[in-house]
N, C-alpha and C positions, 0 to 999 in steps of 0.2 A: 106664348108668342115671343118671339125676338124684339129686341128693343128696334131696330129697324124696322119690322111693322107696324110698329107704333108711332115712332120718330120717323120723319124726315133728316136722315142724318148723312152727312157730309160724305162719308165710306161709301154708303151705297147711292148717294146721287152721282159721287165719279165713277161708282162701276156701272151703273147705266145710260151713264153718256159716253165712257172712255171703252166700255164693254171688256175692261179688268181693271184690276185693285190699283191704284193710286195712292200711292203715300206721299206725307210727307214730309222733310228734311228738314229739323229744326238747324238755323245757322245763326251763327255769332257774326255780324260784322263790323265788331267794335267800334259800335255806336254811342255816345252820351247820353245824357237826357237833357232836357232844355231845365227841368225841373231840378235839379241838383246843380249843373254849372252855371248858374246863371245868368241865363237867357230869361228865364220865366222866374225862379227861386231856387233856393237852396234846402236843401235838407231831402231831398224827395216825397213821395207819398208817405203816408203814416205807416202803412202796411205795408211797405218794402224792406228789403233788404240792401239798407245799404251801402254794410260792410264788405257784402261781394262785389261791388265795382269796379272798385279798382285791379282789384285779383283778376276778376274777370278779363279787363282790359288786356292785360298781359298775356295770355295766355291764349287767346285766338287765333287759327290758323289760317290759311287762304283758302278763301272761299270751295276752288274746287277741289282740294283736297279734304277740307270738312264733307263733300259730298258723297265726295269715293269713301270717307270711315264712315258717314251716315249708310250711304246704302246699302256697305258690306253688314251692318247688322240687321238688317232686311231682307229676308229671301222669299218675302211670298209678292214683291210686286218687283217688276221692271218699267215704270213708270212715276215719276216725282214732281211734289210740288215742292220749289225752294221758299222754304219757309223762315223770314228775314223775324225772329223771334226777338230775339234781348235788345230791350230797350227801344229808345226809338229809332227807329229803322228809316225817319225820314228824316233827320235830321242833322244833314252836312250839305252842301254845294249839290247842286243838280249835277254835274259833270262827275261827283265822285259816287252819287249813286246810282249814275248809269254806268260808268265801269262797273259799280258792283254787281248790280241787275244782271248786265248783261255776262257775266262773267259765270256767273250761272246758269244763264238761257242759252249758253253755247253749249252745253252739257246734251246730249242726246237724249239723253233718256227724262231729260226736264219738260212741263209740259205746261209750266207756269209757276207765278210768284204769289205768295201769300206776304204780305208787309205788313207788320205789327206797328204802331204806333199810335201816337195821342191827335184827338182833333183839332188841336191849336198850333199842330205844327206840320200841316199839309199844304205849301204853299201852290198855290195855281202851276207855274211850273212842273213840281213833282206830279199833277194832277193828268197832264199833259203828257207827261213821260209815261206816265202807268196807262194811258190811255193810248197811246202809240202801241203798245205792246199787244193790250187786247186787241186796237185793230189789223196786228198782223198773226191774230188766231190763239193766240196764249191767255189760258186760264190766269185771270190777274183780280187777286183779294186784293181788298185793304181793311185790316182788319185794325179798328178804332177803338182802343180802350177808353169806354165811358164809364162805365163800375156800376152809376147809378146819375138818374136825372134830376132828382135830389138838389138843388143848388145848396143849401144848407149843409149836407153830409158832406159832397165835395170842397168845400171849404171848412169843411172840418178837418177832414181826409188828406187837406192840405193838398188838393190834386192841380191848383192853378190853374184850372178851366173853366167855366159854368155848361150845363145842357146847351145855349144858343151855338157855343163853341162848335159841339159835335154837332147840330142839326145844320148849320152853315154847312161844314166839312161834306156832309152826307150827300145834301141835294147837289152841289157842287159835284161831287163824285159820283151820284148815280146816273146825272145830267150827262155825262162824257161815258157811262157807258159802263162802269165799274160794280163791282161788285163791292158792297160792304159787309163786315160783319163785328156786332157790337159784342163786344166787351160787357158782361155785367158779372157783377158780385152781389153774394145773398152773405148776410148776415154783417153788414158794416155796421160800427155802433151807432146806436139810436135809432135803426130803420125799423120798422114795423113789415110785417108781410103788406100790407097794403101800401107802404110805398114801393115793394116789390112790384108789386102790381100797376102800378101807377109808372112806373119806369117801366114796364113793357110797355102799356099804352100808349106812349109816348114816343117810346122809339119804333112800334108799328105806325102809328100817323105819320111820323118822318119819313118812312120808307125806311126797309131794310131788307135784304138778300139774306141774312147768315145773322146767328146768333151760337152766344159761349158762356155758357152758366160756370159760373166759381163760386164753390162755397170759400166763406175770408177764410183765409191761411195764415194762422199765428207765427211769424219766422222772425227767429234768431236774427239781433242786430237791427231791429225797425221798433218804431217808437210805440207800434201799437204791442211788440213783445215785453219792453219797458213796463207796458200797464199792465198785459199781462200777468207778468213775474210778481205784481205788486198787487196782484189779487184786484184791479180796477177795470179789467176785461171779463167777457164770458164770449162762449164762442155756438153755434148751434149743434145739436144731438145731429145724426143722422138720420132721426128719423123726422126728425124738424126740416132739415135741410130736403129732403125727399119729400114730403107734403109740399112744403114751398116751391122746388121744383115742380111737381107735379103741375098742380097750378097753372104755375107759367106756362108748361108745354099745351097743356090743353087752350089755354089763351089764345095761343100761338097760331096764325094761320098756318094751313098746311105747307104753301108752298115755299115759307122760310125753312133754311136747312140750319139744320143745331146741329154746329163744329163740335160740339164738344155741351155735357150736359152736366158733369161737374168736375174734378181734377185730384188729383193728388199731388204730395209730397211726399219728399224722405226728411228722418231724423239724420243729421244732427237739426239740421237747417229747420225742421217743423217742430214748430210748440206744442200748438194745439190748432183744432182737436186732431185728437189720436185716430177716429177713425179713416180720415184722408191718410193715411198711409196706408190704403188698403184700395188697390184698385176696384173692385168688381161688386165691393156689397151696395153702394149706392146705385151702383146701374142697375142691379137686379131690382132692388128693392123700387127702384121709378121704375121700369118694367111691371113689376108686380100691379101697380100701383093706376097705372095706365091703362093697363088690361083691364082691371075691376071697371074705375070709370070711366074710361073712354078715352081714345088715341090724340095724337096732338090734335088742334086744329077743333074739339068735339065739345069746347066751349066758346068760340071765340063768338057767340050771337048771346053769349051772356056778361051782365055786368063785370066789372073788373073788379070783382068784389071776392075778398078771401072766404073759401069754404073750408072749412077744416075738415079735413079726413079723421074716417073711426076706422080703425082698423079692423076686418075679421076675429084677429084674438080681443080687442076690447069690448067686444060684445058680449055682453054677460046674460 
């Protein structure tokens, strides 16, 4: 079976409401972080990069022409969502990010906005403005990087926000009509699979539309690369990372849609691990995996308690 059979996944919920393929257009527009300029702190998360911000900075283009080079490397949809990616995307003047919104949502072939950012920096205005949108028929994410609900790890993480952060931001947002989608990461240091679990639980009690599984990403120029290089990180197998997914999705009620179930990267930028630079064997292998036991949603009346997977070959 297809991992869409199995998953509720973001691809095929917009080709059955939009009745064709939906993509979407990751965009730059050169946004801060509250986390690094200090608004909130300095240094950013432990797991970022970031030695690319300021490069970054520099080199972003206007909005609708990012759209016309995104699209042109697209040819199996004629339909887009503008997806406000790097960094935080709600963090300047109300007035300058509805130029930008809307500078996007004049694009014809736009059909809504996905908006990346952190739960400590959604202020009721922007909340307001994204809710305008949806009530004039536009597909409108917001999509909250929580990582994990962990108070301890995120201030480890150095992430400058605690859980109550993003559970405010949520009800808040789902109260006006929005659609949310949480942000988490599997293998931050010192988490166990059961605070994986325990951070699903959690952000399903809050309420949640969308979820985005990341395994951590070791990269170049972040402090958690630092420990890293210094032999004082480990990072998870793929097949560690794919039980623990597993897990999750089954947890998961069905009718949350999973944006995204893990990620990759490129070298130079990725450290470790190596297998993230390889799109397709993790999908297949949570495919696989899902199939044997059972599709999302086919444990969620059972505790939130980690099962460890045996795999067919470890059966002797």
């Amino acid at each position: 079976m297809q991992l869409h059979e199995l998953v509720n996944t973001f691809g095929q919920d917009l080709q059955r409401r939009y009745g064709e393929k939906v993509h979407k257009l990751t965009l730059h527009g050169g946004f801060s972080c509250p986390n690094r300029d200090g608004t909130i702190g300095r240094g950013g998360c432990t797991f970022c990069n970031v030695a690319s911000f300021v490069d970054e900075q520099t080199q972003f283009l206007p909005i609708t022409e990012q759209l016309k080079n995104r699209a042109g490397e697209i040819h199996r949809a004629k339909r887009y969502l503008a997806y406000f990616q790097a960094y935080t995307n709600t963090h300047a003047e109300v007035q300058i990010l509805k130029n930008m919104y809307e500078e996007a949502l004049k694009e014809a072939d736009i059909v809504g906005l996905c908006v990346g950012t952190r739960p400590d920096c959604v202020p009721d205005a922007v909340l307001e403005l994204l809710s305008d949108y949806h009530q004039q028929g536009y597909e409108i994410w917001l999509e909250l990087g929580l990582q994990t609900a962990n108070d301890r790890t995120l201030k480890r993480i150095n992430r400058g926000h605690d859980f109550s952060a993003y559970e405010a931001t949520t009800q808040r947002a789902r109260a006006l009509g929005l659609k949310v989608c949480a942000h988490l990461i599997v293998g931050l240091p010192n988490e166990t699979v059961q605070d994986n679990l325990q951070t699903l639980e959690k952000v399903i009690q809050v309420g949640v539309d969308g979820i985005k599984l990341h395994p951590l990403h070791i990269v170049e120029g972040s402090k958690m690369g630092q420990a890293w290089k210094a032999d004082r990180m480990s990072t998870l197998s793929q097949d560690e990372y794919v039980d623990i997914a597993t897990n999750l999705i089954r947890h998961t009620p069905s009718e949350v849609i999973f944006h995204r179930v893990t990620a990759t990267a490129r070298r130079p930028t990725l450290l470790a691990p190596e297998w993230c630079e390889r799109r397709w064997g993790a999908m297949v292998a949570i495919g696989t995996q899902l199939n044997e036991l059972g599709a999302q949603g086919s444990a969620v009346n059972s505790p939130f308690i980690y099962q460890p997977i045996v795999r067919k070959t470890e059966i002797i």
